[in-house]
C-alpha positions as CSV (number, residue, x, y, z in Angstrom):
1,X,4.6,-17.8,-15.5
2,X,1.3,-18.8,-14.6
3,X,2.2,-22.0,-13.4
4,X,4.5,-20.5,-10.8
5,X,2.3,-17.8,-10.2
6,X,-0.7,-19.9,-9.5
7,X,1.3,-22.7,-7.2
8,X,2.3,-19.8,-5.1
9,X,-0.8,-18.2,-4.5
10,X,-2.7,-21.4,-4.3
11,X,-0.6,-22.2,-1.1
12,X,0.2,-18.8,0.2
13,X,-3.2,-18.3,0.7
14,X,-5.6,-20.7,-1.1
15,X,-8.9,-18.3,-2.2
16,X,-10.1,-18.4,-5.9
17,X,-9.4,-14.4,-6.2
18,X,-5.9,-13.7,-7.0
19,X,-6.6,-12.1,-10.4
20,X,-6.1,-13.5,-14.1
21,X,-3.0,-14.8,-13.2
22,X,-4.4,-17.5,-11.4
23,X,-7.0,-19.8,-12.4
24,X,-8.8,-21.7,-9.0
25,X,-6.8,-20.8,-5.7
26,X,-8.0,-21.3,-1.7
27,X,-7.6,-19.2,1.0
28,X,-5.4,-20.3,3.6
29,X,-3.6,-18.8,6.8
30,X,-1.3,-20.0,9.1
31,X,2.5,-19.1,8.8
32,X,5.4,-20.9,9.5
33,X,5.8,-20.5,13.2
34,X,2.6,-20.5,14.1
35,X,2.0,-24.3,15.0
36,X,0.8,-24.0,18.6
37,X,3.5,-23.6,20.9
38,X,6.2,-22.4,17.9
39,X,5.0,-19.4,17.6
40,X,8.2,-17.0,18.1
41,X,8.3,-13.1,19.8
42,X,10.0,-12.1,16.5
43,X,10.4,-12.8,12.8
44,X,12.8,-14.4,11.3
45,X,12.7,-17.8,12.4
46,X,12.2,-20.2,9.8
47,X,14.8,-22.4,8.7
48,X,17.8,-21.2,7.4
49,X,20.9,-22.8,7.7
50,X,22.6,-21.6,10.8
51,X,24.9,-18.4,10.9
52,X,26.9,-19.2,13.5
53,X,28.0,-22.8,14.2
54,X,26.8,-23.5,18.2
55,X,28.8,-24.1,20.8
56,X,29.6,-26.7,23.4
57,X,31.0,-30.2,23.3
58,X,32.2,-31.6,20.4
59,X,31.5,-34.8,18.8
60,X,34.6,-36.0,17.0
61,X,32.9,-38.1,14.8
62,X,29.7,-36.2,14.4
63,X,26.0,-36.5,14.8
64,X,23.1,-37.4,12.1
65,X,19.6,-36.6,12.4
66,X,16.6,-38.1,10.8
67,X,13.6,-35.6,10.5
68,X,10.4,-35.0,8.8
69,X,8.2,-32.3,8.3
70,X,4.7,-33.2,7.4
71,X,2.0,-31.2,6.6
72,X,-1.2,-32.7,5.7
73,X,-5.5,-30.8,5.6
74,X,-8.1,-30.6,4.1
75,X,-9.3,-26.9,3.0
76,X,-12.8,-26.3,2.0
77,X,-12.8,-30.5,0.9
78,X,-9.6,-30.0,-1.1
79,X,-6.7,-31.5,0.4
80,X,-2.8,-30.3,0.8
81,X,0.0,-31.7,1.9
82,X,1.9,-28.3,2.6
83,X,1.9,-25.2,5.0
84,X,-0.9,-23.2,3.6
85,X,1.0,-19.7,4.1
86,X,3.8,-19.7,3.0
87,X,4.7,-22.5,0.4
88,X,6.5,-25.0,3.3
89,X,6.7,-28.4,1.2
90,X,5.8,-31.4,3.4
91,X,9.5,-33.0,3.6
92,X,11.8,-35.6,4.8
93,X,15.6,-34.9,6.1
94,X,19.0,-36.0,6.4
95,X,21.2,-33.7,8.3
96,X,24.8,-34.2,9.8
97,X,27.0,-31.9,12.1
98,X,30.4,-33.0,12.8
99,X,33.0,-31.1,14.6
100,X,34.4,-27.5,14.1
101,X,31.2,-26.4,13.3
102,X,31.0,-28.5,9.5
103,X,27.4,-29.5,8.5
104,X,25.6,-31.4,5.7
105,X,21.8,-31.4,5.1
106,X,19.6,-33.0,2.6
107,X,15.9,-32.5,2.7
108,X,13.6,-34.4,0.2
109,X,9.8,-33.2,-0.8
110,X,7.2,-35.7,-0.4
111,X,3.9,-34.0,-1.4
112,X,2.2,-32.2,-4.5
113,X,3.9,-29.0,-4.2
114,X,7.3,-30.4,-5.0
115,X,6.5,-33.1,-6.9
116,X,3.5,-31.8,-9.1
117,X,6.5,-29.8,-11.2
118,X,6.3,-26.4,-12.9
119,X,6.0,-24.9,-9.4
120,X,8.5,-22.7,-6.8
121,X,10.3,-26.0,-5.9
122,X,12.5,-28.6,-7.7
123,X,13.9,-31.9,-5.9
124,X,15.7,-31.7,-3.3
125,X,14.1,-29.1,-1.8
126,X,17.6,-28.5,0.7
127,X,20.9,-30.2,-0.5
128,X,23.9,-28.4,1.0
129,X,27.3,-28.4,2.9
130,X,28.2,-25.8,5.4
131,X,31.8,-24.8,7.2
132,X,33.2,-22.0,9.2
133,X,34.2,-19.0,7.5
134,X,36.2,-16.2,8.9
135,X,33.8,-15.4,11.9
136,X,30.3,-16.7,10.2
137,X,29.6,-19.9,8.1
138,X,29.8,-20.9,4.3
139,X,27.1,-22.9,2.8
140,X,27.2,-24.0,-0.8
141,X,24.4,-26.2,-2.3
142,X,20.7,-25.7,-2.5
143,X,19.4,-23.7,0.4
144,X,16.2,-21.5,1.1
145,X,17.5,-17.8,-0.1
146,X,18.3,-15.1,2.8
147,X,15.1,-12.6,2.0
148,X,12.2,-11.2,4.2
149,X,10.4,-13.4,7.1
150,X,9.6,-15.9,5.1
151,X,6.3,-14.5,4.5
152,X,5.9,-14.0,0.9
153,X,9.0,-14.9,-0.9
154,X,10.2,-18.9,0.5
155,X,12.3,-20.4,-2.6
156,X,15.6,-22.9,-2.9
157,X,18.3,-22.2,-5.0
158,X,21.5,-23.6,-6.1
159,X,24.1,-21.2,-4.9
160,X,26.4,-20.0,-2.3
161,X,25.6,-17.9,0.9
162,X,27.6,-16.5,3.9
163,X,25.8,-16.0,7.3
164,X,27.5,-14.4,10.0
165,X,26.7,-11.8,13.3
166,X,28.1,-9.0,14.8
167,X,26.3,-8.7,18.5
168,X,22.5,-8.4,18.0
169,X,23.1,-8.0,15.2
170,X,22.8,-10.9,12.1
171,X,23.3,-10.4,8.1
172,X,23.5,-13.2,5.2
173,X,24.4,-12.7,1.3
174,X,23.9,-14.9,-1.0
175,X,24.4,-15.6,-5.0
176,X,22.1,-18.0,-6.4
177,X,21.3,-19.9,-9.7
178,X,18.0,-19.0,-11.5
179,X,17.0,-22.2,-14.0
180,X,14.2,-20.2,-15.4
181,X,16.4,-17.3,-16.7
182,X,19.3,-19.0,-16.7
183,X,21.3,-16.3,-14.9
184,X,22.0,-15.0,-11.2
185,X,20.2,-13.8,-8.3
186,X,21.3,-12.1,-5.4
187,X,19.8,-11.7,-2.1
188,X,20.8,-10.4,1.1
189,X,19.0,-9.4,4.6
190,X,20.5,-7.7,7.4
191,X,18.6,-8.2,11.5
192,X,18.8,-6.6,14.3
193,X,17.2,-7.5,17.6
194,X,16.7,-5.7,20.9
195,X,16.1,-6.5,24.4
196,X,15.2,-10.1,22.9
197,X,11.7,-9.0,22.5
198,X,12.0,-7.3,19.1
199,X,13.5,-7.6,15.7
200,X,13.4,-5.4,12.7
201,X,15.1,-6.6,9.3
202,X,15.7,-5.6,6.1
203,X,16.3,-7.1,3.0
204,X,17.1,-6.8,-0.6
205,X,17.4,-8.9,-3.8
206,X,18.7,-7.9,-7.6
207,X,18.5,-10.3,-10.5
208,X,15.8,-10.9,-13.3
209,X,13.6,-13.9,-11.5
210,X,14.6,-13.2,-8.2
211,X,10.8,-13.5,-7.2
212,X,9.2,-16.8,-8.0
213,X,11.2,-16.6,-11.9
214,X,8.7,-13.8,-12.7
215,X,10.1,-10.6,-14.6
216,X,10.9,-8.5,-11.4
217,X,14.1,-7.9,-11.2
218,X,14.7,-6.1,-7.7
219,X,12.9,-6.1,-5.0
220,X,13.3,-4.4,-1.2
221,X,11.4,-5.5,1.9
222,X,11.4,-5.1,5.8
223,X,10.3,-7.4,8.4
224,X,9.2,-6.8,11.8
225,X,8.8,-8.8,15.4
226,X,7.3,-7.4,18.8
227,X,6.8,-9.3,21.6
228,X,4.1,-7.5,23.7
229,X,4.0,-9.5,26.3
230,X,2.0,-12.4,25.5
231,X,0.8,-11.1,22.3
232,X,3.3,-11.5,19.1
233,X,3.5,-9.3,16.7
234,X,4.7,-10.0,13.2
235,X,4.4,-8.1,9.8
236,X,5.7,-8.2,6.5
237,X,6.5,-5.5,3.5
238,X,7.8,-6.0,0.5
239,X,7.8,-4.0,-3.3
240,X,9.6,-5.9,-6.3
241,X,10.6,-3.8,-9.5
242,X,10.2,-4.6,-12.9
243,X,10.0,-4.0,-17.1
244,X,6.3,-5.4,-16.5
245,X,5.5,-3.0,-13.1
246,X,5.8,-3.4,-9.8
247,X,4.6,-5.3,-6.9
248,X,3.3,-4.8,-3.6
249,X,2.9,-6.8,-0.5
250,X,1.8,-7.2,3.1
251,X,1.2,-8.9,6.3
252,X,0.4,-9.1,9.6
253,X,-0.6,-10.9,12.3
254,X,-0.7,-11.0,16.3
255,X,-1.0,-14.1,18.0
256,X,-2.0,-14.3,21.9
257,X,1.0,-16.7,23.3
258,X,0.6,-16.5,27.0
259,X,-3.1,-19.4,26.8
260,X,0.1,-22.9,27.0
261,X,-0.1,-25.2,24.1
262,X,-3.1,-22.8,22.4
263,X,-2.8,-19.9,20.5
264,X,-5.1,-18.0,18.3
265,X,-4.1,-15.8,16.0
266,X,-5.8,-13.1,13.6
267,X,-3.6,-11.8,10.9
268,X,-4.2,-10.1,7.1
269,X,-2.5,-10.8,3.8
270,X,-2.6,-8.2,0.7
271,X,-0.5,-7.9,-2.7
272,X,-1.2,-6.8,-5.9
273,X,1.1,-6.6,-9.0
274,X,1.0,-4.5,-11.9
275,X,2.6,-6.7,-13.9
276,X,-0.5,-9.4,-13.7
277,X,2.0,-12.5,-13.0
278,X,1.5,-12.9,-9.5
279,X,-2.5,-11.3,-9.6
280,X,-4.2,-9.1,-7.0
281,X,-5.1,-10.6,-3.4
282,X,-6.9,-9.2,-0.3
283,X,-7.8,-11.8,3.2
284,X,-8.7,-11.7,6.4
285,X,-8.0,-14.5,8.8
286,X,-8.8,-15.7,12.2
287,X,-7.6,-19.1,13.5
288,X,-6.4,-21.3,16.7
289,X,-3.2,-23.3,16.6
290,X,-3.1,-26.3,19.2
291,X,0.4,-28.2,20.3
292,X,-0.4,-31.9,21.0
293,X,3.0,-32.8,21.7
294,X,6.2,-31.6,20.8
295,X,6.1,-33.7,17.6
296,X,2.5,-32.9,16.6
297,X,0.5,-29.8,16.5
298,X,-2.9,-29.2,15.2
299,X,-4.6,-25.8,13.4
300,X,-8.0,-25.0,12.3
301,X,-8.5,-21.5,10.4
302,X,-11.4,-19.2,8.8
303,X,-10.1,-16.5,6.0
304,X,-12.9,-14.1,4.2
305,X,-11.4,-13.5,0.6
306,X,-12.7,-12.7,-2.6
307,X,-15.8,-12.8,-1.3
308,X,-15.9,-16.4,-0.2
309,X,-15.9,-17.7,3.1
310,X,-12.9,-20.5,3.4
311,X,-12.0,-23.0,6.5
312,X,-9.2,-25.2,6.8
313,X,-7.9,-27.7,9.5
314,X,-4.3,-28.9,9.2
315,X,-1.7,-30.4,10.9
316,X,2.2,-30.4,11.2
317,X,4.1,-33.5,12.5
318,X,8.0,-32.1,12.9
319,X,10.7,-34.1,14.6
């Protein structure tokens, strides 16, 4: 496993010091959501197909989209063309909604982390088709698995997930294809939100691999979103189960929101795991994210791990 163990800490957070299970890793920062002005009041924003098909006029023959999401830095003169924290591959899109709430998507990786191979992600990186369902929506294909904030674990499967909510409150469910163990995962994660300012989820997954194809077979995990009032809260916590041992992790970060198209951020990550796949990782980070336009946004970042001092710049072109 150490070549899916040392692709996902290299890019969760780049710093030569995760343990033996990686060889030579960086230290990076950012998450997804924290590009300037993108940063959200709560957790659980990232990208999932959507539970609940929106409404308003409909198209009767439908509407395509052309997108990108490009990711491109230099970290400590190494380059990447992905988020630094978590694993977000640089990408390109196809996605179509037609009527009734029916929906296609097909996302393509363009960079190293999907196309260096042995790694968290296999081409596509998104491929799937998505209907109504008896109050929620449907999706079958490859899609990014309902578990967490998207902090730690961020992985595509083959597979089939329903999405629905019930007032403020959202859940998904999902049964996936592991290729590593040949077998089934399951995942689920069930949201709540309140007053629109906060959000508290919680999450579970069952299934040898569910974690990155490592041995750990079950795993719990809460997320967390405040809004303070200009300052946005967000943490993290996860423990996985297995034959080998278990494994911890953790995160945080608050991010001051109320400075326009600039917002720094200072934030932790920390895991360790018993079972020496995924290696033993402590950082602390400090960085400014800066919205250019709504198309381009721009970060530059300083994390202290493993005893080294590590600075990136990045940016993130999305339309």
């Amino acid at each position: 496993m150490q070549g899916v163990s040392g692709l996902c800490c290299a890019v969760v957070l780049l710093a030569g010091c995760c343990g033996p299970a990686v060889a030579e890793d960086v230290a990076g920062g950012g998450a997804r959501g924290t590009m300037g002005a993108e940063v959200p009041p709560v957790v659980g924003s990232a990208e999932r197909p959507e539970a609940v098909a929106p409404s308003g006029a409909r198209r009767s023959r439908g509407s395509f989209h052309v997108g990108a999401d490009i990711y491109t830095g230099i970290i400590n003169t190494r380059s990447v063309d992905a988020n630094l924290a978590p694993p977000i591959p640089s990408s390109l899109s196809l996605s179509w909604r037609g009527d009734s709430g029916h929906s296609f998507r097909l996302s393509v990786g363009v960079g190293y982390i999907v196309n260096a191979g042995g790694g968290a992600f296999e081409p596509p990186v998104e491929l799937y088709y998505q209907l109504p369902a008896r109050g929620g929506t449907l999706t079958a294909g490859k899609f990014f698995v309902p578990y967490g904030g998207f902090e730690w674990l961020y992985e595509s499967r083959w597979g089939v997930m329903y999405q629905g909510r019930a007032g403020r409150a959202d859940y998904a469910a999902a049964v996936v294809f592991n290729p590593v163990w040949r077998s089934a995962n399951a995942y689920a994660r069930v949201g709540r939100s309140w007053g629109g300012r906060t959000s508290l989820g919680v999450s579970a997954s069952v299934g040898r691999g569910m974690m990155y194809s490592t041995s750990h077979g079950m795993a719990f995990g809460m997320d967390l979103g405040h809004d303070f009032g200009g300052v946005a809260l967000n943490a993290e916590w996860n423990v996985a189960h297995g034959q080998n041992g278990p494994f911890l992790f953790g995160f945080g970060r608050l991010a001051l929101n109320r400075l326009g198209n600039f917002t720094p951020y200072v934030g932790f990550y920390t895991w360790g795991d018993r079972a020496g796949e995924l290696g033993n990782f402590r950082s602390l980070l400090a960085g400014l994210n800066v919205r250019l336009n709504r198309f381009l946004a721009l970060e530059g970042a300083f994390a202290r791990a493993g005893g080294r001092d590590v600075f990136w710049v990045q940016s993130h072109l999305n339309f």
